[in-house]
C-alpha positions in Angstrom: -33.3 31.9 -0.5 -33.3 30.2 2.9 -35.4 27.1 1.4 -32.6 26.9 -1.1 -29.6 26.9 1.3 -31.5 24.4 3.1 -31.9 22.6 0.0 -28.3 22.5 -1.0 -26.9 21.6 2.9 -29.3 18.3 2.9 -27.8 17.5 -1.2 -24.3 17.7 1.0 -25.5 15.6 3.6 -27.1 12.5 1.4 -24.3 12.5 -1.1 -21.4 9.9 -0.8 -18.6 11.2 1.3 -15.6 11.5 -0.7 -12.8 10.0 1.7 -10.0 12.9 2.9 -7.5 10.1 1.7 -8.8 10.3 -1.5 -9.3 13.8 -1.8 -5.4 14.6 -1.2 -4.4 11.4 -2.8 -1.4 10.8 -3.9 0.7 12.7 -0.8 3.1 10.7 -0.9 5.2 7.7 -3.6 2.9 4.9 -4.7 4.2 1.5 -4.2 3.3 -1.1 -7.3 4.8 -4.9 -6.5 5.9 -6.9 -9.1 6.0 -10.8 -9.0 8.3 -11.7 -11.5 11.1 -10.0 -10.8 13.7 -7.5 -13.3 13.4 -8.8 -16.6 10.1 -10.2 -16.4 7.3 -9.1 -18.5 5.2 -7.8 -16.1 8.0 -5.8 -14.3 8.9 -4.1 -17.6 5.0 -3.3 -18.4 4.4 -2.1 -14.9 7.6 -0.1 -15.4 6.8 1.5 -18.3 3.5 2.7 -17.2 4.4 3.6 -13.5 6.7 6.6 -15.9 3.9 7.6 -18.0 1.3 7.4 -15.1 2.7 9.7 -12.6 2.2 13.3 -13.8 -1.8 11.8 -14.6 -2.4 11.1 -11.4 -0.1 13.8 -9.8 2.5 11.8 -7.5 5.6 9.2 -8.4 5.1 5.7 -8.6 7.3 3.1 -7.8 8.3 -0.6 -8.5 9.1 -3.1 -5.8 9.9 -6.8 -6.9 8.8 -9.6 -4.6 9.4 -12.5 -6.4 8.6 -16.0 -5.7 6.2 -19.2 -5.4 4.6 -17.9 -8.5 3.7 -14.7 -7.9 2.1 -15.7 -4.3 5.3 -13.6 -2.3 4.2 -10.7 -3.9 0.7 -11.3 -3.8 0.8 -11.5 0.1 2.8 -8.8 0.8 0.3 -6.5 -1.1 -2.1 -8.1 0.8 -1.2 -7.6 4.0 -0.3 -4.0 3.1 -2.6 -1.4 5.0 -5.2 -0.8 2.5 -4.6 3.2 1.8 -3.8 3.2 -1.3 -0.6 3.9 -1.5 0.6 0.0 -2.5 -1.3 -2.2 -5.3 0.5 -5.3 -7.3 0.6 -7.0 -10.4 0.1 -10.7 -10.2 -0.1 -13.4 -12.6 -3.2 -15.2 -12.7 -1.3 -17.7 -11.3 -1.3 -16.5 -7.9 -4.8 -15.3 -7.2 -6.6 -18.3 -9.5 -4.3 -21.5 -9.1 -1.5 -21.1 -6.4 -4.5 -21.0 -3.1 -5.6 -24.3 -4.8 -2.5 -26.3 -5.1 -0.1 -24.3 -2.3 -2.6 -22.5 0.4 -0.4 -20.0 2.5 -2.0 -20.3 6.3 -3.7 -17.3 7.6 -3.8 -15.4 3.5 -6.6 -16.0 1.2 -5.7 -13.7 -1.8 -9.6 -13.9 -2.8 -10.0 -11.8 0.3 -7.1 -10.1 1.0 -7.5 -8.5 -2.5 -9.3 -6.7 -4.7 -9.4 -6.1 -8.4 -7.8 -2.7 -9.9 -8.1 -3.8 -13.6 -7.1 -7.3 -15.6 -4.0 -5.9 -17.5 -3.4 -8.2 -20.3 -3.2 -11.6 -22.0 0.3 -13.0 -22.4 0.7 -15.1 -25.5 3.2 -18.2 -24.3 5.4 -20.4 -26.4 6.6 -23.7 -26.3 10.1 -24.0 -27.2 13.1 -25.6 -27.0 16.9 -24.9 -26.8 18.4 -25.2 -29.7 21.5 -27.0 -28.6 19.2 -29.8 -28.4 18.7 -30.3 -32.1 15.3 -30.9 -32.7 13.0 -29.1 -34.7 9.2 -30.6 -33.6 7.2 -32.2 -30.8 8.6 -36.0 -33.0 12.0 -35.2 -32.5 11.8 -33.5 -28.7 9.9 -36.6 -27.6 12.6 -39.6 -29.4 15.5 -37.3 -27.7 13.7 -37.7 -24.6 13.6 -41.4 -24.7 16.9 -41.6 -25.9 18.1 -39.6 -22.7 15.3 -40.4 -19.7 15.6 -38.0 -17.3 18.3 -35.4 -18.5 15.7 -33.0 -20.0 14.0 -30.2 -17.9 11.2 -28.0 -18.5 9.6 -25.1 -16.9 6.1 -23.3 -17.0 4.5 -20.0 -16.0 1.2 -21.5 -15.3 -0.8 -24.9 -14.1 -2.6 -25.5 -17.7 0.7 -25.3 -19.6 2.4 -27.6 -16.8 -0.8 -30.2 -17.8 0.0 -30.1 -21.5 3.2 -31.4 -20.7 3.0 -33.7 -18.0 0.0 -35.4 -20.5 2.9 -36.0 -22.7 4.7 -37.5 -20.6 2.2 -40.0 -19.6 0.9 -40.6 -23.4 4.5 -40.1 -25.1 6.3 -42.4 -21.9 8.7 -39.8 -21.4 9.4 -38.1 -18.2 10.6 -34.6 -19.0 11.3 -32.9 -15.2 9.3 -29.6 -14.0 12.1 -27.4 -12.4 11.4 -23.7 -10.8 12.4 -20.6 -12.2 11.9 -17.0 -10.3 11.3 -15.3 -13.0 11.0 -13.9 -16.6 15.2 -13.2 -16.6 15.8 -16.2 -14.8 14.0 -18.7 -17.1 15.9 -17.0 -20.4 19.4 -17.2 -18.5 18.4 -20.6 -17.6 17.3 -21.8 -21.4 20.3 -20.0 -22.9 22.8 -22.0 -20.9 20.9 -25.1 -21.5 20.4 -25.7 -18.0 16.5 -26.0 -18.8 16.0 -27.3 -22.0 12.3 -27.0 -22.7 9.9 -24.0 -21.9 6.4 -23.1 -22.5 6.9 -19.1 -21.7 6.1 -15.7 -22.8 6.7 -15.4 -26.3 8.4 -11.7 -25.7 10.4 -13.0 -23.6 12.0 -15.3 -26.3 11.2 -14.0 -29.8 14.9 -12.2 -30.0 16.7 -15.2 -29.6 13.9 -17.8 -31.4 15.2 -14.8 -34.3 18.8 -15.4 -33.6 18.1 -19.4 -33.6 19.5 -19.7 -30.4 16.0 -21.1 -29.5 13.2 -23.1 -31.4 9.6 -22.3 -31.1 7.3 -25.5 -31.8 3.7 -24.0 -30.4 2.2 -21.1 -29.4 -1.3 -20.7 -27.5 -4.4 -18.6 -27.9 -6.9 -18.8 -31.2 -4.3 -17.6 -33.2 -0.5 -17.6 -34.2 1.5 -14.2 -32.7 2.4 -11.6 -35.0 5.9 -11.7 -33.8 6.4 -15.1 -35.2 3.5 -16.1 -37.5 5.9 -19.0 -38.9 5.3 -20.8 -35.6 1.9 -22.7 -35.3 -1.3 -22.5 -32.6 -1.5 -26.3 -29.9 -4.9 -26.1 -32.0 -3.4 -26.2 -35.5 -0.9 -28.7 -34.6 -4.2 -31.2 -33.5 -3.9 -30.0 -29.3 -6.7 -30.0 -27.9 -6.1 -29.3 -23.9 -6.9 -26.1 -22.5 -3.7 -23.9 -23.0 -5.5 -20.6 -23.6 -3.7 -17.2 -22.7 -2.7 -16.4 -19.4 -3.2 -13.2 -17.7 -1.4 -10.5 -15.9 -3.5 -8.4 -13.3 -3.6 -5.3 -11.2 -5.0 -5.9 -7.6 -5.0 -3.6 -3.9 -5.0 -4.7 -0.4 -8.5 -5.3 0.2 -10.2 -2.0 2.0 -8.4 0.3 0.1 -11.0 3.3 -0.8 -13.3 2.7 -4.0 -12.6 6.4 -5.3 -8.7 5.5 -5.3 -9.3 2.2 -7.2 -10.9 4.3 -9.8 -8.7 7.0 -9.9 -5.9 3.8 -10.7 -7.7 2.5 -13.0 -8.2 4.9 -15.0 -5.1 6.5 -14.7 -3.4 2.6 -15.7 -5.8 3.0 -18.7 -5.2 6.3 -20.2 -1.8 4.9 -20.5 -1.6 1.9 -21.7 -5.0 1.7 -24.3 -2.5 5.0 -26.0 -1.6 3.4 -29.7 1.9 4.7 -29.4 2.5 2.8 -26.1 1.0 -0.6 -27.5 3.8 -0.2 -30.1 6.7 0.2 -28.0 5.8 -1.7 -24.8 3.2 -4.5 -25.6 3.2 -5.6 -29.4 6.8 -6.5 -29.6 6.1 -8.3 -26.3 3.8 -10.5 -27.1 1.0 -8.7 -25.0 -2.9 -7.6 -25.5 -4.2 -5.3 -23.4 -7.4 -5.6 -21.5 -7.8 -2.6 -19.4 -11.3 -3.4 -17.6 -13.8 -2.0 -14.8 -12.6 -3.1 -11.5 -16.0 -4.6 -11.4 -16.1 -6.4 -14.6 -12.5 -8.0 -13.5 -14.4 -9.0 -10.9 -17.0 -10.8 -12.1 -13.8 -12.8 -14.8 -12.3 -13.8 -11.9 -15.1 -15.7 -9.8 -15.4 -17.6 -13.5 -11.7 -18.1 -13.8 -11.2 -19.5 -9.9 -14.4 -22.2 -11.1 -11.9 -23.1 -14.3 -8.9 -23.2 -12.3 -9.8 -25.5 -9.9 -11.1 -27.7 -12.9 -8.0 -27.5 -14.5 -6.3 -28.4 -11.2 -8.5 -31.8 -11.3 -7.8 -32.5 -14.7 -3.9 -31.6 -14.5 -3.6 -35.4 -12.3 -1.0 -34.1 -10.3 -2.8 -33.1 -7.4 -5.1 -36.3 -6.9 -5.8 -35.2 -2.8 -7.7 -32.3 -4.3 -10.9 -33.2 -4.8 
């Protein structure tokens, strides 16, 4: 008996501590940031599984938008949060891939002041138009451009979309003009009142009014055309051949924050959003496919996806001084 209960106190003593924090976890409201701001996909995603994933996990969850510099406001401040698990963020990939390329922020490296939760999902984008500008294809956008140089604007949620067009510009001689946007809301207010006349954006964001006709969808990305509008084409169909794959949407923590927590999230994020019932009501009709990986295999995507976005930042042109 007493070679047993010697047995069993050494097991204790070589097995992995399991922290206190993590033990009592959640004690208190979890913080999620958003980056795009009310309205924008990711805020109404990370909305609608912060409901659904408190009673999992045993504790509230809340939202907290920071939005700005494409997603980079947001992505610091979850950074330099203290790594205890009670804040995480949702960033574009954007802001952990592209933005420490183009726009370093002094004294914050996201690649080490975060860590991968899970890769949430791919957001099918969609080039479109106003309608108030009366053309119905890339022909017609392009011979109202050079009718009017100068006068049209266009806005994009990420670097290898902002490529596709600013390679038209230079091979169409047309000068369509990049303006900012803070986020999802914004840019639909903003191509509604024709302020910004062109957009390359998430298709959920759109599809009501590309129904109504109040906007005209030319292109969408990925392998293949969304079923929300399978009347609009693919870039690839339409003889595109630039890289203007899917972006993504991800779940990251302050970089320290305890591995069982992570998990815990992760799961938790899962279990909700892999159900079939809330695909139906919160990411088909937006446009969205869910991922839903290990923390580790996000990982390991996004050492291969900071490789391709700094060759996409070479290719783009527009930051020549990056070498």
């Amino acid at each position: 008996m007493r070679r047993l209960i010697r047995a069993l106190a050494l097991v204790a003593l070589l097995a992995p501590a399991i922290p206190a924090a993590a033990q009592n976890y959640p004690s208190r409201p979890i913080r999620i940031i958003a980056s795009q701001g009310p309205g924008g996909l990711s805020d109404i995603w990370m909305r609608a599984v912060a409901d659904e994933m408190g009673p999992i996990i045993g504790g509230t969850v809340v939202i907290e938008d920071r939005m700005g510099a494409g997603g980079s406001i947001g992505a610091r401040a979850c950074g330099e949060a203290t790594p205890d698990g009670y804040t995480f963020c949702i960033l574009p990939a954007e802001a952990v891939v592209i933005n420490p390329i183009i726009s370093p922020i002094a004294g914050f490296d996201p690649q080490k002041s975060l860590v991968p939760v899970t890769k949430a999902f791919y957001l099918t984008q969609v080039f479109a138009v106003s309608a108030s500008l009366n053309v119905k294809s890339f022909a017609e956008l392009i011979a109202a451009a050079k009718a009017k140089p100068k006068t049209l604007n266009y806005m994009a949620a990420a670097l290898p979309k902002v490529a596709f067009v600013e390679e038209m510009n230079r091979k169409e001689g047309i000068d369509l003009v990049r303006v900012p946007f803070k986020g999802g809301g914004d840019a639909v207010n903003s191509m509604l009142t024709g302020t910004t006349q062109v957009a390359i954006f998430g298709i959920g964001n759109l599809i009501q009014f590309i129904r109504n006709k109040q906007i005209v969808g030319f292109a969408v990305d990925g392998d293949k055309r969304s079923p929300l509008a399978p009347d609009i084409p693919t870039f690839a169909e339409l003889g595109y051949k630039q890289n203007v794959a899917p972006t993504f949407f991800g779940i990251y923590a302050p970089t320290g924050t305890p591995k069982p927590i992570i998990d815990k999230l992760n799961q938790a994020i899962a279990k909700v959003a892999s159900n079939p019932e809330f695909q139906k009501r919160h990411m088909e009709s937006r446009g969205l496919t869910a991922v839903l990986n290990s923390a580790e295999q996000f990982g390991r995507e996004l050492e291969a996806e900071r490789a391709e976005g700094l060759a996409a930042v070479k290719a783009s042109g527009l930051y020549p001084h990056i070498k």
